[in-house]
C-alpha positions as CSV (number, residue, x, y, z in Angstrom):
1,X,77.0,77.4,88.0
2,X,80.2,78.6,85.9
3,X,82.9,79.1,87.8
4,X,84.5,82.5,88.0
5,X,87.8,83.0,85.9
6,X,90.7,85.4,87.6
7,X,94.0,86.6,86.2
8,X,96.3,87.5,88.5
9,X,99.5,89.7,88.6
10,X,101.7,90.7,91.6
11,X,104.6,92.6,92.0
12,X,106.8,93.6,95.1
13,X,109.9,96.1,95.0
14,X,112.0,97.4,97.6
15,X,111.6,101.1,98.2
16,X,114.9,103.2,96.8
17,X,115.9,104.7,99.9
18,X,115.1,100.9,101.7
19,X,118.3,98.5,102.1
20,X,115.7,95.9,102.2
21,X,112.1,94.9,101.3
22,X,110.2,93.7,104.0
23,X,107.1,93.1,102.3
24,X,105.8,89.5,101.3
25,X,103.2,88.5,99.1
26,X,101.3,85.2,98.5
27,X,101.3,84.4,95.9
28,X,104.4,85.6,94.7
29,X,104.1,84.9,91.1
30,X,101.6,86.2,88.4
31,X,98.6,83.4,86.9
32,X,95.8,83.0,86.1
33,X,93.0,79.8,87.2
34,X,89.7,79.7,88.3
35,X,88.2,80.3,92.3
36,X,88.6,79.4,95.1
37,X,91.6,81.6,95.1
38,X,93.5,82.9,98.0
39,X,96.2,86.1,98.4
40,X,97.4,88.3,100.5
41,X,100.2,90.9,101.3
42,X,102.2,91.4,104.6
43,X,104.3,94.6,105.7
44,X,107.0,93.6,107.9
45,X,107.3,96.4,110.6
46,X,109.9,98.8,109.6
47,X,112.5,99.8,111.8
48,X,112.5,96.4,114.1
49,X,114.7,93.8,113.8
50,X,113.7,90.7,111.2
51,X,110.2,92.4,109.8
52,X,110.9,90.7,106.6
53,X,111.1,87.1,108.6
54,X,107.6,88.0,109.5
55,X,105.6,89.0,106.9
56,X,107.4,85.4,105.9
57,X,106.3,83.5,108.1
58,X,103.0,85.2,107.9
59,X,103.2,84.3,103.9
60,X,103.9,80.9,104.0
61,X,101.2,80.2,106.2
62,X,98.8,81.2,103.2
63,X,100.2,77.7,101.9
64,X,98.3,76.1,104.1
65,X,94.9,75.1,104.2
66,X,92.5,76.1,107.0
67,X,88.5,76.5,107.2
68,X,88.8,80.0,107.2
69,X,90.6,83.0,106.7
70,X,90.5,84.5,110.3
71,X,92.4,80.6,111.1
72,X,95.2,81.8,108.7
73,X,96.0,85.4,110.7
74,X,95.4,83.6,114.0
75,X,98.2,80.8,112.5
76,X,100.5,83.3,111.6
77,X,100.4,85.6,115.0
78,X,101.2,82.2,116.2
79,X,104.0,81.3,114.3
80,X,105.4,84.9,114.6
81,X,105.3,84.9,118.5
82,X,106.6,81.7,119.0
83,X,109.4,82.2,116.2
84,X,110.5,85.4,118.7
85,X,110.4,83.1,121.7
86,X,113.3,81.0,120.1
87,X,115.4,84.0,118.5
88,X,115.5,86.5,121.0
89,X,117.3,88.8,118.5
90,X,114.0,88.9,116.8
91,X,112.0,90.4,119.7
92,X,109.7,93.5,118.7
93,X,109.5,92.4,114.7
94,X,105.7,92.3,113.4
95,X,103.8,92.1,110.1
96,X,100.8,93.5,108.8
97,X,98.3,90.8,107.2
98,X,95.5,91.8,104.4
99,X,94.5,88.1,103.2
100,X,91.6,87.6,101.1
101,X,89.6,84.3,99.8
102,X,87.1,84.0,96.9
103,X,85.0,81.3,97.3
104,X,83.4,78.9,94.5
105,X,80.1,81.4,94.7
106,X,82.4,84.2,93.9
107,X,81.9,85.5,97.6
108,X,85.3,87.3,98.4
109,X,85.8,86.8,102.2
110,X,88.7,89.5,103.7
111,X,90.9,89.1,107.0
112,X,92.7,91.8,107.7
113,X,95.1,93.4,110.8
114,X,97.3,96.5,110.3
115,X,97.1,98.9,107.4
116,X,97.6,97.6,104.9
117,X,94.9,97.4,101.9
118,X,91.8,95.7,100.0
119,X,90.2,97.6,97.2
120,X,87.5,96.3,94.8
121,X,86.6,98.4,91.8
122,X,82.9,97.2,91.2
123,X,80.4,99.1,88.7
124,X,83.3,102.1,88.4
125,X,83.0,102.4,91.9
126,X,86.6,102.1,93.6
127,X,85.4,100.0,97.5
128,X,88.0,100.3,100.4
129,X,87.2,97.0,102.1
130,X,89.8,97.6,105.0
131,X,90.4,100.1,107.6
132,X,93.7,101.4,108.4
133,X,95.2,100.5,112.1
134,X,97.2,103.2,112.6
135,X,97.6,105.7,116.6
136,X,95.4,108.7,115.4
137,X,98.3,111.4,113.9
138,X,101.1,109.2,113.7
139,X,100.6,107.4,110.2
140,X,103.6,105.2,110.6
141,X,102.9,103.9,114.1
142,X,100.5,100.5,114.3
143,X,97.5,100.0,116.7
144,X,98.7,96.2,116.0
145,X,100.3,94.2,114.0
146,X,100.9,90.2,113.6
147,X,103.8,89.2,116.2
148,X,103.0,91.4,119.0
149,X,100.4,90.3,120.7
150,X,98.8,86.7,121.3
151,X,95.2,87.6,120.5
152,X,94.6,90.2,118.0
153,X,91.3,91.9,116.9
154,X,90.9,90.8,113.7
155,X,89.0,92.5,110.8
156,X,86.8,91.0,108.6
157,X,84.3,91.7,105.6
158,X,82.5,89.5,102.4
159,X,81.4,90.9,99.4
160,X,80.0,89.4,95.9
161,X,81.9,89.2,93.2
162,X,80.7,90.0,89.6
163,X,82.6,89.2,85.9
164,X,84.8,92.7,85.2
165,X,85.3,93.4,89.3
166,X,89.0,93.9,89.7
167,X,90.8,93.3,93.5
168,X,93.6,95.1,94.6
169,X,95.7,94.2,97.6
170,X,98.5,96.8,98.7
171,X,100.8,97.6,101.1
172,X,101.2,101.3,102.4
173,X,104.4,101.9,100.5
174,X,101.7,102.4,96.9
175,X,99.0,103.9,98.7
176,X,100.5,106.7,100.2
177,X,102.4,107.6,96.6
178,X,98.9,107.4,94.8
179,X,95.3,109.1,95.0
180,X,92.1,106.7,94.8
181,X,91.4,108.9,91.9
182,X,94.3,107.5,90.3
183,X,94.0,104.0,91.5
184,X,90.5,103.7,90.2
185,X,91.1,105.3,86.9
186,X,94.1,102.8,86.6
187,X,92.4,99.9,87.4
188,X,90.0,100.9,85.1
189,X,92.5,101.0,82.6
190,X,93.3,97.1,83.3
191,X,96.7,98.1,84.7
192,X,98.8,95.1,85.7
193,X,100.6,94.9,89.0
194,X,104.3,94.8,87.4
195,X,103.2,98.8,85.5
196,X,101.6,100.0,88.8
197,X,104.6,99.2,90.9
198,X,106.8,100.6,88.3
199,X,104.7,103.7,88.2
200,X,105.4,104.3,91.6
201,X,109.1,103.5,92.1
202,X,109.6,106.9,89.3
203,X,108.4,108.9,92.4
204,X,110.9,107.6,94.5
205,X,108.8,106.3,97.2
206,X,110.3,106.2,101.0
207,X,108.8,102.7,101.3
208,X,108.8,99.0,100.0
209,X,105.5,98.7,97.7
210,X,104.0,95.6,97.1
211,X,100.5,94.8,95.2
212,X,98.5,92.3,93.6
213,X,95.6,92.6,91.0
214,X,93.0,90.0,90.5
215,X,90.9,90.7,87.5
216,X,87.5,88.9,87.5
217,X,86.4,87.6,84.0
């Protein structure tokens, strides 16, 4: 069986109103390759001390290799709770973690905690493959995050992959600027990461955005 070809692009900005971006991504630069292929994007909790260690700490662990992608979250709470053990200035930071695999089959596997996002636009149909954590009417407030708890409930969903799918990973700080209208129509277009980001940073966003866009072909 041929293997599946991807091109990737990924792009995270700090918000204009931010003094920081908290957000990582993995990987953090654009390519292209064949599958298996792993990414993900991380949300350090804004407002608490060190979120950008974090969703760090919860990137680098991507570099790893494990059997599976619900091993990589469970490895990253880890390292995130035992990092605040030993820097008790950190105490209270957290990450979100959206983390996705595509396997040799094309099978793309998703792990998700928090709210951040997984799209696939598949047969013009734009699929949200994760759902939002969030306390019922406070959007900014987590259920839970990476880092502040030592066992976390951790989503999970596969789904086929064809030639011309296109996955989009995305931190809150894009999704709440932009309709899925929009979203689909632009990943229609074949809209890169780098132009997406830069679309929404011209409407002066109150939030770090980070996304990556892996183009099946």
């Amino acid at each position: 069986m041929e293997k599946l070809k991807i091109v990737w692009s990924v792009k995270s900005e700090c918000g204009p109103i931010r003094k920081k971006n908290e957000d990582s991504v993995f990987p953090d630069v654009s390519g292209s390759g064949y599958v298996p292929f792993k990414a993900g994007v991380f949300d350090g909790m804004g407002g608490h001390k060190k979120g950008e260690v974090a969703s760090q700490l919860a990137s680098s662990v991507m570099e790893e290799d494990y059997e599976d992608l619900v091993s990589y979250v469970e490895k990253a709470n880890k390292a995130i709770y035992e990092y605040q053990e030993t820097n008790k200035d950190s105490e209270g930071m957290g990450t979100t973690m959206t983390a996705i695999e595509i396997d040799e089959s094309g099978v793309l596997h998703v792990a998700h905690v928090g709210d951040s996002r997984c799209y696939v636009l598949s047969k013009r149909n734009l699929i949200k493959l994760t759902e939002d954590e969030n306390v019922p009417g406070y959007q900014n407030v987590l259920l839970q995050a990476l880092g502040t708890k030592k066992k976390l409930s951790i989503q999970t969903k596969d789904i086929k992959l064809f030639k011309g799918d296109v996955v989009l990973l995305c931190t809150d700080g894009l999704y709440n600027e932009l309709g899925e209208e929009y979203l689909k129509k632009k990943l229609q277009e074949g809209i890169s990461a780098e132009t997406l980001v830069s679309e929404v940073l011209l409407q002066e966003p109150k939030d770090n955005i980070t996304a990556i866009i892996i183009n099946i072909i």
